[in-house]
C-alpha positions as protocol buffer text, in pm:
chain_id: "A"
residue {
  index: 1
  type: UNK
  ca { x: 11142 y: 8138 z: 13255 }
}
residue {
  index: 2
  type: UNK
  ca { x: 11114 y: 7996 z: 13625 }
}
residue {
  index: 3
  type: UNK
  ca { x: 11245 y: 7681 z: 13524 }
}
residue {
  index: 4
  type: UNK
  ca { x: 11511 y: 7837 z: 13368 }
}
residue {
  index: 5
  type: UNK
  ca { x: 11592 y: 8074 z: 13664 }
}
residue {
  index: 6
  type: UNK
  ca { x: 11599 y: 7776 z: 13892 }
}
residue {
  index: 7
  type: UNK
  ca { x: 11816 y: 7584 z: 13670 }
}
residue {
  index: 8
  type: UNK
  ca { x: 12056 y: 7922 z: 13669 }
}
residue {
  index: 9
  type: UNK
  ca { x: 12050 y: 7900 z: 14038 }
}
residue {
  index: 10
  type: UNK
  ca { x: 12132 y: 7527 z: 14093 }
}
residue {
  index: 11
  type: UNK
  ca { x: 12431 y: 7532 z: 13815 }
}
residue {
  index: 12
  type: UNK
  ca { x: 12581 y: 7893 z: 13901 }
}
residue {
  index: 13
  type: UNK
  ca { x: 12624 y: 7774 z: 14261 }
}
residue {
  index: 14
  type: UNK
  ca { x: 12817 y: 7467 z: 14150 }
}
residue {
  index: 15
  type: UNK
  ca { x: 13096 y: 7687 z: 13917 }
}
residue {
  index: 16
  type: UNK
  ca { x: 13158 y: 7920 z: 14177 }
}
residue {
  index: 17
  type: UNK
  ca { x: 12874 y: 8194 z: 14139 }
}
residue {
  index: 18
  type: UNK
  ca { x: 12691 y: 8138 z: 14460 }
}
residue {
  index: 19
  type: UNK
  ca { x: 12658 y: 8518 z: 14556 }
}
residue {
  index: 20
  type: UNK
  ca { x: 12530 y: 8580 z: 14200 }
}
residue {
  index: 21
  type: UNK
  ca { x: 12339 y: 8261 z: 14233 }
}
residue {
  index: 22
  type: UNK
  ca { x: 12170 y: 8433 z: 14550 }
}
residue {
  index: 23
  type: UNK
  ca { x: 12131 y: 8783 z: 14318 }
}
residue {
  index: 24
  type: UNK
  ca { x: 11902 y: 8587 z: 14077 }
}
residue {
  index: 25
  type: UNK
  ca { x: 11696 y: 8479 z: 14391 }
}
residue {
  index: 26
  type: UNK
  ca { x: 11665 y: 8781 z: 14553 }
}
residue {
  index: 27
  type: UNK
  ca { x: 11566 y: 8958 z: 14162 }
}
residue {
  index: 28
  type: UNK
  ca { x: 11312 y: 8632 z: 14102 }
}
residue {
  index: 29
  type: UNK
  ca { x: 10998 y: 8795 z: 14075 }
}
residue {
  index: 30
  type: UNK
  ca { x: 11155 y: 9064 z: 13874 }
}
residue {
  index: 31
  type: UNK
  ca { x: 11338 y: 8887 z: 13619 }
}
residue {
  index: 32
  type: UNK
  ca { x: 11049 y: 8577 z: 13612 }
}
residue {
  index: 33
  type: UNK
  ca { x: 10854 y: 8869 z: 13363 }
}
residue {
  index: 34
  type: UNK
  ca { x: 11132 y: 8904 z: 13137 }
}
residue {
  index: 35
  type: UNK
  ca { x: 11133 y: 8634 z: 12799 }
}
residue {
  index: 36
  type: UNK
  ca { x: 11510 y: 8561 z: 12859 }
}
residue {
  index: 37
  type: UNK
  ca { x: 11851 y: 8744 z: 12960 }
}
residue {
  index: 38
  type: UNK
  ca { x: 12225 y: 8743 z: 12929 }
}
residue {
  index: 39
  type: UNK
  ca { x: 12378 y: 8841 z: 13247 }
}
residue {
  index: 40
  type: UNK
  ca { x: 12738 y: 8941 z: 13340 }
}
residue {
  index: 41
  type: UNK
  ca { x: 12900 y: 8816 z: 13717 }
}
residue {
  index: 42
  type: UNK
  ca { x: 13158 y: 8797 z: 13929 }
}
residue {
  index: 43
  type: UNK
  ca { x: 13271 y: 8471 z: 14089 }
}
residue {
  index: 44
  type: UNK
  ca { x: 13280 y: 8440 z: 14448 }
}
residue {
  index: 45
  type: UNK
  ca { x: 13677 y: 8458 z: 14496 }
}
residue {
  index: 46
  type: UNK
  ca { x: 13624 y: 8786 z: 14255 }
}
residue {
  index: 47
  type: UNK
  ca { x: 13324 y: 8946 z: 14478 }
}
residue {
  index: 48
  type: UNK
  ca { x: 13571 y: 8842 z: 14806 }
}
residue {
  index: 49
  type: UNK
  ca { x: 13861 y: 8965 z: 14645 }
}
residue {
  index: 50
  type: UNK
  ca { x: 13697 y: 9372 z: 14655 }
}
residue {
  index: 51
  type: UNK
  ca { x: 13448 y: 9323 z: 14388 }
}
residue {
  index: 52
  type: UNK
  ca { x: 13185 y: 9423 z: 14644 }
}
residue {
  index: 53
  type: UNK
  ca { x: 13015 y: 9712 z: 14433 }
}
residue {
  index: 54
  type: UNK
  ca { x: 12887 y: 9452 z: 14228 }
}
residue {
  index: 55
  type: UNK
  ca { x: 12685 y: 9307 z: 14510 }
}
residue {
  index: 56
  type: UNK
  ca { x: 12483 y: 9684 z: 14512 }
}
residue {
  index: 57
  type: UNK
  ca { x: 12436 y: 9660 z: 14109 }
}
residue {
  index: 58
  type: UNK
  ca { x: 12377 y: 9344 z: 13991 }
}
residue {
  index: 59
  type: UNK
  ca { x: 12073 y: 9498 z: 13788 }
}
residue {
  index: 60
  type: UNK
  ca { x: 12316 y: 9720 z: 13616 }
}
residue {
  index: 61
  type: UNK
  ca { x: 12482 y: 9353 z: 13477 }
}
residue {
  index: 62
  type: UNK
  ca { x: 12176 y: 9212 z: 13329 }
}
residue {
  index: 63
  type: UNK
  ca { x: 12062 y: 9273 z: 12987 }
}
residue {
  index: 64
  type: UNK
  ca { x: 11720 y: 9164 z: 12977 }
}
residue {
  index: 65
  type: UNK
  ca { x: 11568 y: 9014 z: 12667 }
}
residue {
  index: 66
  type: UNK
  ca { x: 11844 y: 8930 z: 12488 }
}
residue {
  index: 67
  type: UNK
  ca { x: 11964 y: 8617 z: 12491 }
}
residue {
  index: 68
  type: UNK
  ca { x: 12357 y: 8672 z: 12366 }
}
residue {
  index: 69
  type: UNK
  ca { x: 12617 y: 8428 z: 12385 }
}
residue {
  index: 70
  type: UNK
  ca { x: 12985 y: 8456 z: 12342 }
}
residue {
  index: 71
  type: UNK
  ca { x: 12983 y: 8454 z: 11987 }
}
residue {
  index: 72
  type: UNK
  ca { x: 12706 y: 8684 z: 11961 }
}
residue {
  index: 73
  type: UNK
  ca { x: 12854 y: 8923 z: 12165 }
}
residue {
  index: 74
  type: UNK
  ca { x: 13207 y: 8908 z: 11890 }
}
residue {
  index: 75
  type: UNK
  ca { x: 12988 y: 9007 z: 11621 }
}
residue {
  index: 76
  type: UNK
  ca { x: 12804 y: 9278 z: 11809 }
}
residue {
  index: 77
  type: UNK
  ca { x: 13011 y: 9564 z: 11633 }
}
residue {
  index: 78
  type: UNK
  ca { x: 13234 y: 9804 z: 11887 }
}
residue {
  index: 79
  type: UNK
  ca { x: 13022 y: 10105 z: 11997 }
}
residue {
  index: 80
  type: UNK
  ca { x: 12681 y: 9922 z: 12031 }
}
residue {
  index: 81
  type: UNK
  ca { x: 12494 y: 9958 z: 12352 }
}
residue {
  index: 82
  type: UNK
  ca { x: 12269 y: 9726 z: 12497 }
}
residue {
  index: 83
  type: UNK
  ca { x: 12015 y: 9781 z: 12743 }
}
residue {
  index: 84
  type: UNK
  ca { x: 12047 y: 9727 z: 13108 }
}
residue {
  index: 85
  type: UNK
  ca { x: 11762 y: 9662 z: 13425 }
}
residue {
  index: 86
  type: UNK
  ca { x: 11884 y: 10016 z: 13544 }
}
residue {
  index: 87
  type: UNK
  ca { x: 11673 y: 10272 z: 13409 }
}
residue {
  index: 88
  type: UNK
  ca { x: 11852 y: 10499 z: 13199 }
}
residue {
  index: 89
  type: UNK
  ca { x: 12188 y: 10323 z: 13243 }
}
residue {
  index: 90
  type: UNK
  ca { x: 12336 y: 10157 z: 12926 }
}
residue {
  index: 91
  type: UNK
  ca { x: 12620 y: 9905 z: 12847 }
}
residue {
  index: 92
  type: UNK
  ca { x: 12871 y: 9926 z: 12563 }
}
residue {
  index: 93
  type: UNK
  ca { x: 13072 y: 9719 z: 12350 }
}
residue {
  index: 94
  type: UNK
  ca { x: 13384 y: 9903 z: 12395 }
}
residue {
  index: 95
  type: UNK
  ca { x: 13660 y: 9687 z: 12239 }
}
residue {
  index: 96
  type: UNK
  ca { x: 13635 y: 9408 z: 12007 }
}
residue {
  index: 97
  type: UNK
  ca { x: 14013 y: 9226 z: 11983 }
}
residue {
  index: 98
  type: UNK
  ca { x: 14154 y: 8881 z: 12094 }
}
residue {
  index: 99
  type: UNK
  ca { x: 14432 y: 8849 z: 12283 }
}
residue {
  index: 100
  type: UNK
  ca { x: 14598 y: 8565 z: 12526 }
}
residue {
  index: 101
  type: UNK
  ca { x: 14461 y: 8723 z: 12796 }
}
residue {
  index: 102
  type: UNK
  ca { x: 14092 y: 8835 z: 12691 }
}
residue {
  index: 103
  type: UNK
  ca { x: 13791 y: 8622 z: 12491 }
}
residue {
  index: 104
  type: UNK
  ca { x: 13803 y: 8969 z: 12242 }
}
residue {
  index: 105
  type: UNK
  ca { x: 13489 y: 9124 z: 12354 }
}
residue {
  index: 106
  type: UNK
  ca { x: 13497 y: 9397 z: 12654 }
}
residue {
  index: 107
  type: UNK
  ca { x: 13193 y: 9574 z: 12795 }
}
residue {
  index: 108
  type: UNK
  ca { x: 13197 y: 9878 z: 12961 }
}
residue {
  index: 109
  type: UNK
  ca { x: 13626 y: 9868 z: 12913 }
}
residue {
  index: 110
  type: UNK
  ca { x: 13569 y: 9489 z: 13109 }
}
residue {
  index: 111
  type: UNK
  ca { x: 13682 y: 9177 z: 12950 }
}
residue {
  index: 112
  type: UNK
  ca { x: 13483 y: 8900 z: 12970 }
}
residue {
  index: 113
  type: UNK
  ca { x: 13681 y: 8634 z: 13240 }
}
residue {
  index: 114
  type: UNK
  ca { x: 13493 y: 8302 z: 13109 }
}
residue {
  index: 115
  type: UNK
  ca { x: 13248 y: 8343 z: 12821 }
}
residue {
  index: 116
  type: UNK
  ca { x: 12924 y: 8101 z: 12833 }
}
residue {
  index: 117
  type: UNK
  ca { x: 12981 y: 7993 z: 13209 }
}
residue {
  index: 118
  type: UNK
  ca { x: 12653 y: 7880 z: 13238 }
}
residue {
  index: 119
  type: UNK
  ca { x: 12349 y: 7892 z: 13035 }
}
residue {
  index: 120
  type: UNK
  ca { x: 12017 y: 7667 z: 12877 }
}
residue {
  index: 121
  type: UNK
  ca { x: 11739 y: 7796 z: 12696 }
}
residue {
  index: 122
  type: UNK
  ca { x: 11671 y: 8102 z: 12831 }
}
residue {
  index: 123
  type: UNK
  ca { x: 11980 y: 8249 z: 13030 }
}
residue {
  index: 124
  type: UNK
  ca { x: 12310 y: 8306 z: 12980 }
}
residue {
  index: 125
  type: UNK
  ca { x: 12559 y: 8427 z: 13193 }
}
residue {
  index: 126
  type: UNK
  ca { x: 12939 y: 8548 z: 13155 }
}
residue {
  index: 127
  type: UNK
  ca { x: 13213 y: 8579 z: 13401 }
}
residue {
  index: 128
  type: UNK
  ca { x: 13377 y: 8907 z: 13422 }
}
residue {
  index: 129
  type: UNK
  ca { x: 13727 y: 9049 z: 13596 }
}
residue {
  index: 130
  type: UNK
  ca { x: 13548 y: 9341 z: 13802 }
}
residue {
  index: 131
  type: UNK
  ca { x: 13215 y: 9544 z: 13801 }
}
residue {
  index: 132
  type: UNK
  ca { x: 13180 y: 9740 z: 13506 }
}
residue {
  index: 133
  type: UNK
  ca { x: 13191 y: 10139 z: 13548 }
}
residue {
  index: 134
  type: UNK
  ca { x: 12930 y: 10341 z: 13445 }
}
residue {
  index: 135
  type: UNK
  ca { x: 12986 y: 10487 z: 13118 }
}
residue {
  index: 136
  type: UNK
  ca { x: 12768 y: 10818 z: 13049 }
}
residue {
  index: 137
  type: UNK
  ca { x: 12709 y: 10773 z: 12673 }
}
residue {
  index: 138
  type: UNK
  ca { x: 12593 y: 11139 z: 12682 }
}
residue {
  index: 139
  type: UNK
  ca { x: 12956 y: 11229 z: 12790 }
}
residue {
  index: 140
  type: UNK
  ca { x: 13091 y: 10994 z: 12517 }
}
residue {
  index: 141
  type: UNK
  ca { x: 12927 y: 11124 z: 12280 }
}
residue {
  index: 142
  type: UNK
  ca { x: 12961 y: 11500 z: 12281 }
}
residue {
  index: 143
  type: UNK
  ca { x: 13388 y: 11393 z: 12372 }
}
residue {
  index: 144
  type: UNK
  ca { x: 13383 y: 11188 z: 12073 }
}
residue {
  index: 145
  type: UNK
  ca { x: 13097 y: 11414 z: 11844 }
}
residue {
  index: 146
  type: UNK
  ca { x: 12892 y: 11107 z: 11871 }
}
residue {
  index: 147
  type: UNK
  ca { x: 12543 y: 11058 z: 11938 }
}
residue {
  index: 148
  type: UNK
  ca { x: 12315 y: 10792 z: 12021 }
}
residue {
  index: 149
  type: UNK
  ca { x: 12044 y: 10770 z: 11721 }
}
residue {
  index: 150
  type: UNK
  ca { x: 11721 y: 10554 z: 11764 }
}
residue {
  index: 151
  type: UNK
  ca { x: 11927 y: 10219 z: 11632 }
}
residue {
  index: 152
  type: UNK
  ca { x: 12111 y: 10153 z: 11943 }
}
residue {
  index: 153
  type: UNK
  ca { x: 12436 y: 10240 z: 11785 }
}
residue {
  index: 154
  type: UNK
  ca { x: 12672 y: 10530 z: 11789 }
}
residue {
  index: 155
  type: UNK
  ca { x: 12673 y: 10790 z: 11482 }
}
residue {
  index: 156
  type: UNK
  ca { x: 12746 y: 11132 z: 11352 }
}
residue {
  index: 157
  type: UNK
  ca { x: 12442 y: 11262 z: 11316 }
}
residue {
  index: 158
  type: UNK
  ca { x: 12195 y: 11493 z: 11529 }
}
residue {
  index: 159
  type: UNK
  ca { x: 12172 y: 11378 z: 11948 }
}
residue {
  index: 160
  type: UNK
  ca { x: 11950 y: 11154 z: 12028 }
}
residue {
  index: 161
  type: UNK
  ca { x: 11864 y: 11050 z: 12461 }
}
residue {
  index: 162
  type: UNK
  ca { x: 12072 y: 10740 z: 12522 }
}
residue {
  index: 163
  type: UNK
  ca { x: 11739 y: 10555 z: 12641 }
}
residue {
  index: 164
  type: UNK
  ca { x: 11623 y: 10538 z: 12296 }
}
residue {
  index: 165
  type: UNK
  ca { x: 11950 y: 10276 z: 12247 }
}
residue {
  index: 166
  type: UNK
  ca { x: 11892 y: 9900 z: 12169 }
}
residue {
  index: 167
  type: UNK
  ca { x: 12064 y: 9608 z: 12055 }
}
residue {
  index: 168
  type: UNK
  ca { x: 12051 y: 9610 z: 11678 }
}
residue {
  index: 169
  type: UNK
  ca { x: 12321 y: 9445 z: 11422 }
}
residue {
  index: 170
  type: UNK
  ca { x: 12407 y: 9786 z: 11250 }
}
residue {
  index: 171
  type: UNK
  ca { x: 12760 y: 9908 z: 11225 }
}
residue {
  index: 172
  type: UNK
  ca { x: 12914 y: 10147 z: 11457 }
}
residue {
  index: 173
  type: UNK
  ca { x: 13213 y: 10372 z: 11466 }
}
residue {
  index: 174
  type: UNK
  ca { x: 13483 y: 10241 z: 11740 }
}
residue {
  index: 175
  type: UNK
  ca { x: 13426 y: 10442 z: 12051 }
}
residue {
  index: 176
  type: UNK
  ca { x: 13777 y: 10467 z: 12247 }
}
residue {
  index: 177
  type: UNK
  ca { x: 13915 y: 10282 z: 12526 }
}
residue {
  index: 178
  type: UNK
  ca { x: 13915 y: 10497 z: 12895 }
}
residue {
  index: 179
  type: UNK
  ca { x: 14059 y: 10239 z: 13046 }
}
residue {
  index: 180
  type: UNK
  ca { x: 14282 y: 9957 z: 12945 }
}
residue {
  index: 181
  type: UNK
  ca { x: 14254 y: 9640 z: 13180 }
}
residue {
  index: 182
  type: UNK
  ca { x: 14463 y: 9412 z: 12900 }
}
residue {
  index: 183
  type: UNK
  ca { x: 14791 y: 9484 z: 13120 }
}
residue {
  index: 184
  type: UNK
  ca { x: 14861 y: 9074 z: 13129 }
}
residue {
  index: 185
  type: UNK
  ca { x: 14755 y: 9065 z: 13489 }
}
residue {
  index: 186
  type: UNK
  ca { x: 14459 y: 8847 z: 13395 }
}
């Protein structure tokens, strides 16, 4: 995994990712434990541009131990949640659709920017418009009469805490869009 990291460093600074590149330094140690990650950043022009909360959660944009590219992320089905390195902060697969200006998957209400920018054996990272928002799943859920069972997905039956949540391949019912970013300004 330090091989890989390093690679991630050396290739993220040549697209454009040099603040995120500088992230995965500073979270080394931390992220050297995990067996691999997928991890969702902002370019430079993006973080410049007022993207700054990013810079204060990056942790919040790595999922660790999953290793999930583009494609994997399309067939995740809308309402899954994936793990994050915040405690007891989850992301979602809020919108599954293409369009000509989004690669069909969102996150947290986020389109992906650039799917696969870089990635070998171990990471993978995706560019993304903004930071994504928190989304309180328990909030969600009891808006929606959903709950959070022990598969990682959202269902109808009795609550379960939103930390039990991991990836899994299951089927999910859609979870509704708070916020629509697809306004063609992207």
């Amino acid at each position: 995994m330090r091989l890989m990291l390093r690679d991630a460093i050396l290739r993220l600074r040549e697209a454009g990712y040099g603040i995120l590149a500088l992230a995965i330094r500073v979270k080394f140690p931390e992220l050297a434990t995990l067996q691999n990650i997928t991890v969702f950043g902002l370019d430079d022009l993006s973080i410049f541009a007022g993207g700054h909360g990013y810079l204060t959660d990056v942790r919040f944009h790595v999922v660790p131990n999953h290793f999930l590219m583009h494609s994997d992320l399309m067939s995740l089905p809308q309402g899954n949640v994936l793990p994050s390195l915040v405690p007891g902060q989850r992301l979602v697969v809020t919108q599954l659709r293409a369009g000509p200006f989004s690669s069909g998957v969102r996150i947290n209400h986020v389109p992906i920017k650039v799917p696969n920018v870089i990635y070998n054996a171990k990471i993978v990272v995706h560019g993304i418009y903004l930071p994504f928002p928190h989304l309180y799943l328990d909030d969600l859920a009891s808006a929606d009469h959903i709950s959070i069972g022990e598969s990682g997905t959202c269902g109808t039956s009795s609550a379960v805490s939103p930390d039990e949540c991991l990836v899994t391949p299951a089927s999910a019912p859609a979870m509704p869009a708070i916020v629509d970013l697809d306004d063609g300004m992207y």
